[in-house]
C-alpha positions in Angstrom: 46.3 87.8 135.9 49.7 87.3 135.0 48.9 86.6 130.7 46.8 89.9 131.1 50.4 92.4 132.7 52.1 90.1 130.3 50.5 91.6 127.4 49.8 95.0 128.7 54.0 95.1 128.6 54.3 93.6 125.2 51.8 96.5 124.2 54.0 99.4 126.4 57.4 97.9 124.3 55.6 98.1 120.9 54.2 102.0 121.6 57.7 102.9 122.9 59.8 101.3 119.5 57.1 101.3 117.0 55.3 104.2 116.8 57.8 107.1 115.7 60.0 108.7 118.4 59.9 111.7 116.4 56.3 111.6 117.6 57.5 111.3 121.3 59.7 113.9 120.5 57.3 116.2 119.1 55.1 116.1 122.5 57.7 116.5 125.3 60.3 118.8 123.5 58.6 121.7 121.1 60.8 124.0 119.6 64.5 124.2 120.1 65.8 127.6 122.1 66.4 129.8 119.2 69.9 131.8 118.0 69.7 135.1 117.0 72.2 136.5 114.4 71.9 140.3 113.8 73.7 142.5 111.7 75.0 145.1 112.9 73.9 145.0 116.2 73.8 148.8 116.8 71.2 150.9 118.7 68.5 152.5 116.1 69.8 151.0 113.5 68.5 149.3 110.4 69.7 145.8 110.6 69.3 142.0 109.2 67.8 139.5 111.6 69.0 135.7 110.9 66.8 133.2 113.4 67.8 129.9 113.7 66.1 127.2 115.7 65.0 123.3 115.4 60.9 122.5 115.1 59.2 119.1 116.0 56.1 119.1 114.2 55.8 119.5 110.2 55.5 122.6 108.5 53.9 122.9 105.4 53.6 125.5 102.4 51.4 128.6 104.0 52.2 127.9 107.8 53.0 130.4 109.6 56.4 131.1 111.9 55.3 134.2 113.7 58.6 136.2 115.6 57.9 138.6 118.4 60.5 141.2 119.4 61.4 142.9 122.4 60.3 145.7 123.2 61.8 148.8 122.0 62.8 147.3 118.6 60.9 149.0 115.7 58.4 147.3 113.1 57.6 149.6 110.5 54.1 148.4 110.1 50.6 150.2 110.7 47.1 149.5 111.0 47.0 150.9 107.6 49.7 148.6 105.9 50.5 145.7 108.1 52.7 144.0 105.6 56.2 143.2 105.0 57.3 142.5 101.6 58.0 138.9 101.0 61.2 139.7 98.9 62.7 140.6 102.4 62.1 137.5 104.1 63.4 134.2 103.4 62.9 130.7 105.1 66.2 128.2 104.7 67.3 130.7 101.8 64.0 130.4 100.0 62.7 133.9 99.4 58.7 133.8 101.0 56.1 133.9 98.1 54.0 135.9 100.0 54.2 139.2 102.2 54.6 139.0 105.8 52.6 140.6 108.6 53.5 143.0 111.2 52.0 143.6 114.3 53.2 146.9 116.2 51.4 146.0 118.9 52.9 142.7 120.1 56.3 143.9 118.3 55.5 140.9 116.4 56.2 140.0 112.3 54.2 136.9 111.2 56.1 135.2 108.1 54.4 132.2 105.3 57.1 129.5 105.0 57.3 129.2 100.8 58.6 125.2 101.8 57.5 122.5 103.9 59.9 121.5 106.6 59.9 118.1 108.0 60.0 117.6 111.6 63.5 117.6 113.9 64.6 119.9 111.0 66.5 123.4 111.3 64.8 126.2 110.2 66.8 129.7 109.5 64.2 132.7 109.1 66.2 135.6 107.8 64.4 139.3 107.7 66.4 141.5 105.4 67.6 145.3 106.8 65.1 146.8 104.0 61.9 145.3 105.8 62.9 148.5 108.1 63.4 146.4 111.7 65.5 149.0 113.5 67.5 147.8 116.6 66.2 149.1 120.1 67.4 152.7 120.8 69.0 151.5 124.3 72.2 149.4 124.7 71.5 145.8 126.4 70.8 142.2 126.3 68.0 141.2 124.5 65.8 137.8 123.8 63.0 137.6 121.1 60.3 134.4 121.2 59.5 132.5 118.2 56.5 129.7 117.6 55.2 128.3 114.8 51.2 127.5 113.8 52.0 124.3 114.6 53.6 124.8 118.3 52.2 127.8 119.4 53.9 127.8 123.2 56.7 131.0 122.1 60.2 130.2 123.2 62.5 132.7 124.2 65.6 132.5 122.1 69.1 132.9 123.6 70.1 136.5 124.4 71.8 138.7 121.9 73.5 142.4 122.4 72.7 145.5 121.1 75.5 148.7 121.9 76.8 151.4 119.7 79.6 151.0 117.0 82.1 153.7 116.8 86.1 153.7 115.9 89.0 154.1 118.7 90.0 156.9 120.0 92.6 158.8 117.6 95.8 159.3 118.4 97.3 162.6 116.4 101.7 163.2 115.4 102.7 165.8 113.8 106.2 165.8 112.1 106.3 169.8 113.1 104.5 171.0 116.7 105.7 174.8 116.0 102.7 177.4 116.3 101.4 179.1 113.0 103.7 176.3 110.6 102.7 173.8 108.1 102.9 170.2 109.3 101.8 167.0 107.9 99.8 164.9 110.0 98.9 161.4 111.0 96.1 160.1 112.4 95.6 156.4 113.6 92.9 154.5 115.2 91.1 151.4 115.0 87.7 150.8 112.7 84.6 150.1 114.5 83.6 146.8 115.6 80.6 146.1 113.7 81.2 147.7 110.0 83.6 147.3 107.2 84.4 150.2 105.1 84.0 149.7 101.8 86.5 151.1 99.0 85.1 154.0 96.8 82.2 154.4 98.3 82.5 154.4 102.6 84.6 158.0 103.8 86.7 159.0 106.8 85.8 162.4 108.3 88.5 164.7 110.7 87.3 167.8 111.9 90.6 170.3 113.2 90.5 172.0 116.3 90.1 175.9 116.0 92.7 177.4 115.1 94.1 175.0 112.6 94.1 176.4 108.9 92.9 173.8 106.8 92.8 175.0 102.8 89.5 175.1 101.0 90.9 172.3 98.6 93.2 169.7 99.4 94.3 167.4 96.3 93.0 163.7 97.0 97.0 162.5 96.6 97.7 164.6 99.7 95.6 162.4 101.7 97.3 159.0 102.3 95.3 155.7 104.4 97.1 153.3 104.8 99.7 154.0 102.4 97.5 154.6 100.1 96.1 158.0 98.1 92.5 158.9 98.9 90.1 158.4 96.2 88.5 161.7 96.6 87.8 164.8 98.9 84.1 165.1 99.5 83.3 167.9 101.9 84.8 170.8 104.2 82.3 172.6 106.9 84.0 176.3 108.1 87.5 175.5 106.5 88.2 172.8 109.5 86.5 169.3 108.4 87.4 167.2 106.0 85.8 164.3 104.9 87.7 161.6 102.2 87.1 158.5 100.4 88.8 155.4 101.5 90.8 153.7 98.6 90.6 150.0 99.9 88.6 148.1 101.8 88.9 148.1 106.5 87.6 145.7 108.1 85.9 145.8 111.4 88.0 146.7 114.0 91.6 147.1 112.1 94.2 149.8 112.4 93.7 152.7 109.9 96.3 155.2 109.1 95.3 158.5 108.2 98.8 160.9 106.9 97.8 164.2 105.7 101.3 165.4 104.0 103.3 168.5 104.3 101.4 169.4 100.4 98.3 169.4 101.9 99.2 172.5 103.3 97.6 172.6 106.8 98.8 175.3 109.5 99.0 174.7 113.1 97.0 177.0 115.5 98.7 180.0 116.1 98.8 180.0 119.9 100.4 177.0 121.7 98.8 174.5 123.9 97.3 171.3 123.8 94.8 170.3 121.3 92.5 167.7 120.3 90.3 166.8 117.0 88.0 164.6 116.4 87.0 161.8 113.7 84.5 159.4 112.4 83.6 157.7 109.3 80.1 157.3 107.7 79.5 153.9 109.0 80.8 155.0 112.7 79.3 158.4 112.6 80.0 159.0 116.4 82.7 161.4 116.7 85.4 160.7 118.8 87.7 162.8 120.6 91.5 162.2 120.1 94.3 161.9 122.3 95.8 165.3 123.1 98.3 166.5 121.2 101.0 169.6 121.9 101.5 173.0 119.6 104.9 174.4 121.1 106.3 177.9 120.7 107.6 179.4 117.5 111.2 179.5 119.1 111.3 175.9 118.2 113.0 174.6 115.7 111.6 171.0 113.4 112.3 169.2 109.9 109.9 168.0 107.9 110.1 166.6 104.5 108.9 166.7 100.9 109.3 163.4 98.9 108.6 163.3 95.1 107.0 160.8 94.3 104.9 162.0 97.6 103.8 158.2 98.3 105.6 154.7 97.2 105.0 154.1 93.3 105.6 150.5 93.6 104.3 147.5 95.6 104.0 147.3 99.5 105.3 150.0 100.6 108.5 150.1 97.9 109.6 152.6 95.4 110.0 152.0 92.1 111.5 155.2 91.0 114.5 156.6 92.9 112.4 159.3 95.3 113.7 162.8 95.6 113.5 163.9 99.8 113.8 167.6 100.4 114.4 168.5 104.0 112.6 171.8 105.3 113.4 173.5 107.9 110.6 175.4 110.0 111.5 177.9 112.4 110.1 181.6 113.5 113.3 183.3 113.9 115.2 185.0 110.6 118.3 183.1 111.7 119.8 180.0 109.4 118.5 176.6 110.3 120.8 174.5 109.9 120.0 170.7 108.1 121.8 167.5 108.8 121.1 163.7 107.6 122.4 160.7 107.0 121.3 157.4 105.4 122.3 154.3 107.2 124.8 154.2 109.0 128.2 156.6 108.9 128.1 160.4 110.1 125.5 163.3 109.6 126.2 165.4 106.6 124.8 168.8 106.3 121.9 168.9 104.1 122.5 171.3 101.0 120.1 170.0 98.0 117.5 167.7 97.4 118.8 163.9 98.3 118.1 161.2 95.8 117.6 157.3 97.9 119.4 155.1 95.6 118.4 151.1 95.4 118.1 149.3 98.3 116.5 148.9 102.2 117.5 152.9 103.5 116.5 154.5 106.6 116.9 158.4 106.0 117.8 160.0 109.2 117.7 163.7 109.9 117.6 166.9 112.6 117.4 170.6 112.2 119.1 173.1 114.8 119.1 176.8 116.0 122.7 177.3 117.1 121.7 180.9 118.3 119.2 179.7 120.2 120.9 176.5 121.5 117.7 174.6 120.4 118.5 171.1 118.2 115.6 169.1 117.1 115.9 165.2 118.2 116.9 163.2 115.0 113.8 161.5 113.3 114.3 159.3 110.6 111.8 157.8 107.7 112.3 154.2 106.1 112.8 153.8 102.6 112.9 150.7 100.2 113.7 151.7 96.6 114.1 149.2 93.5 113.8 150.5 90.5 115.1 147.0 88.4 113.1 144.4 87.4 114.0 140.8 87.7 116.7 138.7 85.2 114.3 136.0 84.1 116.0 133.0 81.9 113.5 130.7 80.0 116.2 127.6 79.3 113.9 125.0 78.1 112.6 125.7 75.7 114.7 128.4 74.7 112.4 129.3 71.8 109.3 128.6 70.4 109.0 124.5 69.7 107.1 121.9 68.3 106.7 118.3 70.5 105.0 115.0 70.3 104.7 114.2 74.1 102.3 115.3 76.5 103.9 115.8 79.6 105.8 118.9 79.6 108.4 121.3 81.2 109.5 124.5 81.5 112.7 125.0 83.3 114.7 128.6 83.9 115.6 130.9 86.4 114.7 134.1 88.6 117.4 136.4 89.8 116.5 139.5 92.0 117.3 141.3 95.3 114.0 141.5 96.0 111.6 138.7 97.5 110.2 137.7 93.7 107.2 135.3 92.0 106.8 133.8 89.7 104.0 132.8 87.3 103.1 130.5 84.7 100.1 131.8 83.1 98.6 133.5 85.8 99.6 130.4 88.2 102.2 131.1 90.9 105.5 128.4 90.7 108.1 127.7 92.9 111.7 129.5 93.2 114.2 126.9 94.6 117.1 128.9 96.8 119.5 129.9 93.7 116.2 130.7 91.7 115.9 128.4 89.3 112.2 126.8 88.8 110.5 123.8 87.2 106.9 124.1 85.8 105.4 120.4 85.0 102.3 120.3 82.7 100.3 118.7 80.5 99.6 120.0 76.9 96.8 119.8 74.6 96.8 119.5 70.9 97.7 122.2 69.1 99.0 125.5 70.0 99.7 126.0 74.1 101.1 128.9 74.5 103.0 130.3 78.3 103.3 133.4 79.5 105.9 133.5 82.0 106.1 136.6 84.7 108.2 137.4 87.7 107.4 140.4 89.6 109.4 141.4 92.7 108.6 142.8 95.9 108.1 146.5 94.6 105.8 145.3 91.7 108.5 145.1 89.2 107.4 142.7 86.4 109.3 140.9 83.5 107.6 138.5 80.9 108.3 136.1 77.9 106.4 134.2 76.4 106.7 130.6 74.8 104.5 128.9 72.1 104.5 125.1 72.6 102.7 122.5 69.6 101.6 119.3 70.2 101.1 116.7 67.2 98.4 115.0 67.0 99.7 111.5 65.5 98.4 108.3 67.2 99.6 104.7 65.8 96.9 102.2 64.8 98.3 98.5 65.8 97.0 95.6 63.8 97.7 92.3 65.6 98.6 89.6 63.1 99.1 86.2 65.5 98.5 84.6 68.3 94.3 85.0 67.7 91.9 86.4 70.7 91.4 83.6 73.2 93.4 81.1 71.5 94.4 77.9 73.1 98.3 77.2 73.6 100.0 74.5 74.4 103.3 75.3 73.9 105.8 77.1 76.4 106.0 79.7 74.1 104.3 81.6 71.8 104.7 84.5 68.7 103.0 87.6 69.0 103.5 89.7 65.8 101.8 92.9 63.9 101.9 96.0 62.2 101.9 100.3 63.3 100.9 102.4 60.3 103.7 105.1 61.2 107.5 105.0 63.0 106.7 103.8 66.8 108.0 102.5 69.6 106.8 99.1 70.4 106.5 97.3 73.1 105.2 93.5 74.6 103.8 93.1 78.2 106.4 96.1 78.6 109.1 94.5 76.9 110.8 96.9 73.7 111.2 94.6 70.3 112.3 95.8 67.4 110.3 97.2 64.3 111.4 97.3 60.7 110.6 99.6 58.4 107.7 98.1 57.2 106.2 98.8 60.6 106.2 94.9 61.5 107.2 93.6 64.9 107.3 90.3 66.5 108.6 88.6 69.6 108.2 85.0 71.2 106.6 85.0 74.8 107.7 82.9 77.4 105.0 81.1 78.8 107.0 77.7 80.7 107.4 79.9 83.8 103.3 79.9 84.4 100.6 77.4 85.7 98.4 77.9 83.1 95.0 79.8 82.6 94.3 82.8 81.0 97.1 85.0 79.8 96.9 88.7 79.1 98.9 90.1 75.8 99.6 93.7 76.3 100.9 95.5 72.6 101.6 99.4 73.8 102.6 101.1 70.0 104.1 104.9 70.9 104.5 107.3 68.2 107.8 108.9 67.7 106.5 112.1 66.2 104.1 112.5 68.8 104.6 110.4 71.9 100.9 109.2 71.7 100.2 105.9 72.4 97.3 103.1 71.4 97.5 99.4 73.3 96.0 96.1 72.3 95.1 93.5 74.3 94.9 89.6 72.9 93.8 86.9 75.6 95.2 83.4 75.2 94.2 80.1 76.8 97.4 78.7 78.3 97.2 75.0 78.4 100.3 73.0 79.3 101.5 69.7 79.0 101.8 68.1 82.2 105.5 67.5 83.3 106.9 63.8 83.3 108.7 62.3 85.6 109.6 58.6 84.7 111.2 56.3 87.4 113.0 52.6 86.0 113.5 49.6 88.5 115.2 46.3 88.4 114.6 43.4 90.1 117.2 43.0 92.3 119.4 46.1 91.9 119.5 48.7 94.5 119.6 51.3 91.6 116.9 53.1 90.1 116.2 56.0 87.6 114.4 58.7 88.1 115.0 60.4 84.1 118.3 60.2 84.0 119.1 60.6 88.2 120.6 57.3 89.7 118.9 57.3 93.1 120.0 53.9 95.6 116.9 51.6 96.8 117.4 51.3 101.0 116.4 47.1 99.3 116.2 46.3 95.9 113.0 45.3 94.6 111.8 41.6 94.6 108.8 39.6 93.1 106.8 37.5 95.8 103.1 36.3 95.3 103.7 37.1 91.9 103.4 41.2 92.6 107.0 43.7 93.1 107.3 44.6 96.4 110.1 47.7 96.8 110.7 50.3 100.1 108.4 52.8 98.1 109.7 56.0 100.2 112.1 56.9 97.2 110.0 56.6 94.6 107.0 58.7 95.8 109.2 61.0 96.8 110.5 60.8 93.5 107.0 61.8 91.9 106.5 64.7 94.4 104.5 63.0 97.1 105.3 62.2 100.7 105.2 59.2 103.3 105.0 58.3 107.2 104.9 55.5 109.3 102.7 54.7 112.1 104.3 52.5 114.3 101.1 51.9 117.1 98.9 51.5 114.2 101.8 49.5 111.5 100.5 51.8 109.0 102.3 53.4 106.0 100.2 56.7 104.9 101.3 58.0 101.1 100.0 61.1 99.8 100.5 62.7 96.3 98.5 66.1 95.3 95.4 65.1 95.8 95.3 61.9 96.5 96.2 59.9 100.2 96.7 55.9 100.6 96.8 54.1 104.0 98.0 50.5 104.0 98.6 48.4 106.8 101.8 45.3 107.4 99.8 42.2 106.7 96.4 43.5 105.6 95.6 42.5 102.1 93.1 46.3 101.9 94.3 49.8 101.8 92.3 52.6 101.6 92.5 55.4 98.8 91.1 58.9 99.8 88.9 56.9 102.7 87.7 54.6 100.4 88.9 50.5 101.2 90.2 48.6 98.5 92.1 45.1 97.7 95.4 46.0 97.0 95.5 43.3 94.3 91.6 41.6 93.6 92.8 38.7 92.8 95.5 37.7 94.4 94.6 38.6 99.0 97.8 37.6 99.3 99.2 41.1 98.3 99.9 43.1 100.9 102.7 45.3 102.7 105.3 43.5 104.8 108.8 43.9 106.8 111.1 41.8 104.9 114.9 42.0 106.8 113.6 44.8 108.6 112.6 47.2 105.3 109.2 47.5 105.1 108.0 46.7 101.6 105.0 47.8 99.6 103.1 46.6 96.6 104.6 48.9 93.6 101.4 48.8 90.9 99.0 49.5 93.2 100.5 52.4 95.1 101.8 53.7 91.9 98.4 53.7 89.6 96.3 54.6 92.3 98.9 57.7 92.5 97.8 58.0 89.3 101.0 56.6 87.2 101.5 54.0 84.5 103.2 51.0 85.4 105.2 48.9 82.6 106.8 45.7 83.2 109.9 44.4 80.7 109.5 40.2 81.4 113.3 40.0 79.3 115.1 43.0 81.4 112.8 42.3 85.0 112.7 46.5 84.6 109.7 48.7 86.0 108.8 51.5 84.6 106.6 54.3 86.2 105.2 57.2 84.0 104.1 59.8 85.6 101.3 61.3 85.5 99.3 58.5 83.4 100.9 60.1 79.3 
C-alpha cells in the first residue's frame, strides 16, 4: 500500500512541475481585468477606444476578440452593413486585415486579430474615432466586457468616466469701465480638460453682451492670446460674436489669455450695470458664462493706451524696437482730462506727447483726473522690456579662417549682453561661463568644416560669424627596419630603428626620439628591468602637417641570461666571497671524511634561499626557489623535494654534525642539489660555487 501512495505522489510532483504552468494558469485565471483608455472621454462624442488586458490561451491569425459596450454607447452598424472597416482597428499596433463586426444589439464590435498572440501575453485592441463609436450621451462610470474565441467567459474591465469637456469660467477687465467708450479687453480662462487646441486650425469664440458695439471687421493683429496676434478672424453673428484662430498650440487645461486692444475698436454698453459674456472654442463648444463685470457712469474718468508696435516685436514678451505709448484719456464731460505718468521710479510728470520706452526692464505707470469733478482714476501701470541691441560676439580663436592638421578642435570667444543670451555652434546650444566667454570642443573631419556661430538674447536679438576650418589629410607610413617580429633577445637591451615618409613626430612605447631629415629614427630599449617573455614594441609616427597618426607594433621574445652569483671559500678562513662582498663564516670551513663541511646559513642565504632549524626533530630544512632539502645531525640521508637521498653515495659517513657547537653541513651536496656548480682548487684549498649551474 505504501509503494502504491508512494507513486501516486511522485506522479502528483511530476503533473504540478512538468506539464506547463502556463497550462495551470490558463484554467484557473482566464483573462486579465481589462483597462480602458478613451479619448476624449466626452458625452456623444466620437472618440478612440484603446483596451488593454492579459489572455491565457493562444490566439491565432482569424480569432476573434469580441468587445461589448455599455449601454448607451453608439455602434454605427446595421443589419444592413454590420461591418467596421479594418483600417480602424488595430491589435498590438498591427492594423486588422480584415473588417470587424458590429452588433447593435449586444452593443457589441467583434474584431480578427491580424497576429497570433502567445499565451500570458498583453494584448492592446485599439478602435480608431473614425469607426464612428460615440461615447454614451449621459455623464458616469462606465465598464465594458471583453472575451476572446478562445475564453469566452466576458470580463468586465475596470471602470472608466465619461463627463463633458468645456473651458473655465471667464473672467472679463477692461482697461476703461465708462458707458458708451472704447475699451480694450481681456479675457482669461483655463482650456478644457480633455482637448488641445491646435495652432491654425482650432478657434476661440466670445460672444458680447447686448449692448456692446463690436465692428463688423476687426483686424486679426488686434486680437492678441497669449501675447500673441490671432491668425485670423472667422466669423461675427448680429455684430456681437467673434470667433478667431489661435496662433499657437493650448494644451488641455492651461491658462489662455484673450486681449482685444483699444484698435479693435469695441464700445461699451451705453447704460451702466453689470454685465457678463460668454465664450467657448470649437473643441469646448459649451458656452460659458463669465464672471460679472461693471460698466460705470460716463462721469467717470479712465486712461487707456495705444502702443505702436501694438504687441512685442521681439522674443518673450520683449521689444525689439523702442515702442511708442500714447496715453488717452476717456471721459463724457467737455472738460480737460488731465494725463500723468511716470516710468520707474521718480515723480508723475504730466503727459503731453507720445512717450518713447527707451532700453531696459520699465514699468510705465499712469492716471487720468477730472479736477472739476474731483474724480482721479487709481494709477495703473503696464510692464515694458525693450532691447533693441544685439549681442557683442568675439570669435578669438580662430580669429579668421584657418587651415589645421589636428583633429580635436576649439573655438574660443565671448558673449556680452544685458540680456539673458545663447549661444550656438551650428545650431548646437554652448555654454556662457559668468564673464561670457565660451569654449566649443570638437572634432573635425577632412576637408572643409565650416561654424556658424550665433548668439541671440532674450528679445530675439541675433548676431552671427562664421568660421571655415580645413583639415589635412596627411598620415605617415612607418617602415620598421630592426629588431624583426617575434625575435628572440637575449640582451638587456635592444635597437628599434625605421623610417616615416614625411616630417613626424616619433615616438617609442611613448618615449619621443629624435628623427633626422631623412625620416630615420632609432633608440635602444631597456629591457634588464623585466623577467622576460613577450615584449610589446609600440612605434606611434604623428604628422606635423596634420597631427594624424599611424602605430606599429613589433613583438620580441625576451630571453635573459640568468644572473650569477659566485661564492669562494677557504679551508680554514672565516672569510668568504660572495663576487666581490667579503661576508665572515660563524666557523671556517673544514675537510673531515674527505667531504667540506661549513655552517651553510651564509651561503644559501647568499644564493637567495633560506634556512631553519628544528631543534625536537635536529633537523636543518634549506629551501631555494623551487627546491627544499631536510637533513638531519648524524644521518648520512637527506631528502630533496620529499624524495630521500645519500648525501654522499659513497662515502655513509657524510652527514651534518655540531662541531664546537656550529652545526656543520656537507657543502657539494647542499649546493648542487640547489642547483650550483661546485669547484675545488687542491693548490689554494678554495671552493667555488656558481650559481645557477653556467
Amino acid at each position: 500500500m505504501r509503494r502504491k501512495l508512494r507513486v501516486l505522489a511522485l506522479l502528483l510532483l511530476f503533473l504540478l512541475t512538468v506539464i506547463s504552468p502556463v497550462y495551470l494558469r490558463n484554467v484557473v485565471l482566464g483573462i486579465s481585468t481589462p483597462v480602458v483608455e478613451i479619448t476624449p472621454n466626452v458625452v456623444s462624442e466620437k472618440a478612440d477606444y484603446r483596451i488593454s488586458f492579459t489572455i491565457s490561451k493562444d490566439l491565432y491569425v482569424g480569432d476573434v476578440i469580441t468587445i461589448i459596450f455599455p449601454s448607451d454607447t453608439k455602434i454605427p452598424c446595421s443589419s444592413c452593413n454590420p461591418w467596421i472597416e479594418k483600417t480602424n482597428l488595430k491589435v498590438n499596433d498591427f492594423v486588422c486585415t480584415n473588417d470587424g463586426k458590429g452588433n447593435t444589439a449586444e452593443g457589441a464590435v467583434e474584431i480578427y486579430t491580424p497576429i497570433s498572440i502567445k499565451a500570458d501575453s498583453n494584448v492592446t485592441v485599439f478602435i480608431s474615432r473614425n469607426s464612428g463609436i460615440r461615447n454614451p450621451s449621459t455623464e458616469g462610470e462606465y465598464s465594458l466586457k471583453v472575451m476572446t474565441g478562445k475564453e469566452h467567459d466576458p470580463i468586465i474591465s475596470m471602470p472608466y468616466k465619461i463627463g463633458k469637456s468645456s473651458i473655465s469660467r471667464p473672467k472679463v477687465e477692461l482697461d476703461n469701465y465708462l458707458a458708451g467708450k472704447e475699451a480694450s479687453y481681456t479675457i482669461t480662462f483655463n482650456s478644457g480638460s480633455v482637448y488641445k487646441l491646435i495652432k491654425g486650425v482650432d478657434t476661440i469664440s466670445l460672444s458680447f453682451p447686448e449692448g456692446t458695439e463690436v465692428p463688423n471687421i476687426i483686424k486679426s493683429s488686434y486680437i492678441l492670446v497669449n501675447g500673441k496676434s490671432s491668425l485670423e478672424v472667422v466669423g461675427y453673428t448680429f455684430g456681437r460674436k467673434v470667433e478667431f484662430v489661435v496662433p499657437e498650440d493650448i494644451t488641455p487645461a492651461s491658462e489662455v489669455k484673450v486681449e482685444f486692444l483699444l484698435q479693435a475698436g469695441i464700445k461699451n454698453p451705453k447704460k451702466t450695470g453689470t454685465y457678463k459674456l460668454f465664450a467657448w472654442t470649437n473643441m469646448d463648444p459649451f458656452t460659458v458664462e463669465s464672471f460679472p463685470y461693471t460698466i460705470i457712469d460716463s462721469a467717470a474718468v479712465s486712461t487707456s493706451l495705444v502702443i505702436d508696435p501694438p504687441t512685442p516685436d521681439g522674443e518673450n514678451g520683449w521689444y525689439k524696437s523702442s515702442p511708442v505709448v500714447s496715453l488717452v484719456a476717456h471721459s463724457a464731460v467737455e472738460d480737460k482730462v488731465n494725463t500723468y505718468y511716470k516710468i520707474d521710479e521718480g515723480n508723475f510728470s504730466e503727459y503731453l506727447s507720445p512717450i518713447t520706452l527707451p532700453e531696459g526692464h520699465h514699468l510705465l505707470s499712469y492716471y487720468s483726473e477730472l479736477s472739476q469733478y474731483s474724480l482721479v482714476e487709481l494709477v495703473k501701470s503696464k510692464e515694458f522690456k525693450v532691447d533693441a541691441t544685439p549681442p557683442l560676439l568675439t570669435v578669438t580663436e580662430p580669429q579668421s579662417d584657418i587651415t589645421v592638421s589636428k583633429t580635436n578642435f576649439v573655438l574660443r570667444g565671448n558673449v556680452q549682453d544685458s540680456n539673458n543670451v545663447r549661444l550656438f555652434v551650428n545650431d548646437k546650444q554652448g555654454t556662457l561661463s559668468n564673464n561670457g566667454d565660451f569654449v566649443f570642443e570638437t572634432h573635425l573631419v577632412v576637408g572643409e568644416n565650416l561654424f556658424n556661430i550665433s548668439a541671440i538674447d532674450e528679445a530675439g536679438n541675433l548676431v552671427k560669424i562664421e568660421r571655415k576650418v580645413v583639415l589635412s589629410t596627411v598620415v605617415p607610413k612607418i617602415t620598421a627596419l630592426g629588431p624583426a617580429n617575434w625575435q628572440q633577445i637575449v640582451e638587456p637591451t635592444v635597437l628599434v630603428s625605421g623610417k616615416v615618409d614625411v616630417p613626424s613626430d616619433v615616438t617609442i612605447n611613448g618615449e619621443a626620439v629624435e628623427v633626422d631629415d631623412t625620416g630615420y629614427f632609432k633608440s635602444e630599449l631597456d629591457l634588464g628591468n623585466l623577467s622576460g617573455g613577450i615584449f610589446t614594441i609600440k612605434i606611434v609616427a604623428t604628422s606635423k602637417e596634420s597631427g594624424l597618426k599611424s602605430e606599429q607594433f613589433i613583438s620580441i621574445i625576451y630571453s635573459p641570461k640568468p644572473k650569477e652569483t659566485v661564492v669562494k671559500l677557504s679551508i680554514g678562513s672565516e672569510i668568504a666571497f660572495v663576487g666581490e662582498q667579503a661576508i665572515t663564516l660563524d666557523s671556517p670551513p673544514i675537510i673531515k671524511n674527505g667531504r667540506t663541511l661549513l655552517p651553510i646559513r651564509a651561503i644559501v642565504e647568499a644564493l637567495g634561499g633560506s634556512i631553519a632549524w628544528y631543534e625536537t626533530e635536529r633537523k636543518v630544512t634549506i629551501t631555494l626557489k623551487d627546491r627544499a632539502i631536510e637533513l638531519w645531525i648524524g644521518k648520512p640521508q637527506a631528502k630533496v623535494n620529499g624524495v630521500l637521498k645519500w648525501i654522499d653515495e659513497t662515502n655513509h659517513k657524510v652527514m651534518p654534525e655540531i662541531i664546537n657547537g656550529r652545526t656543520m653541513l656537507p657543502l657539494r651536496f647542499i649546493s648542487e642539489q640547489l642547483g650550483a656548480k661546485v669547484d675545488w682548487d687542491n693548490a689554494t684549498k678554495t671552493i667555488t660555487i656558481t650559481y645557477p649551474v653556467p
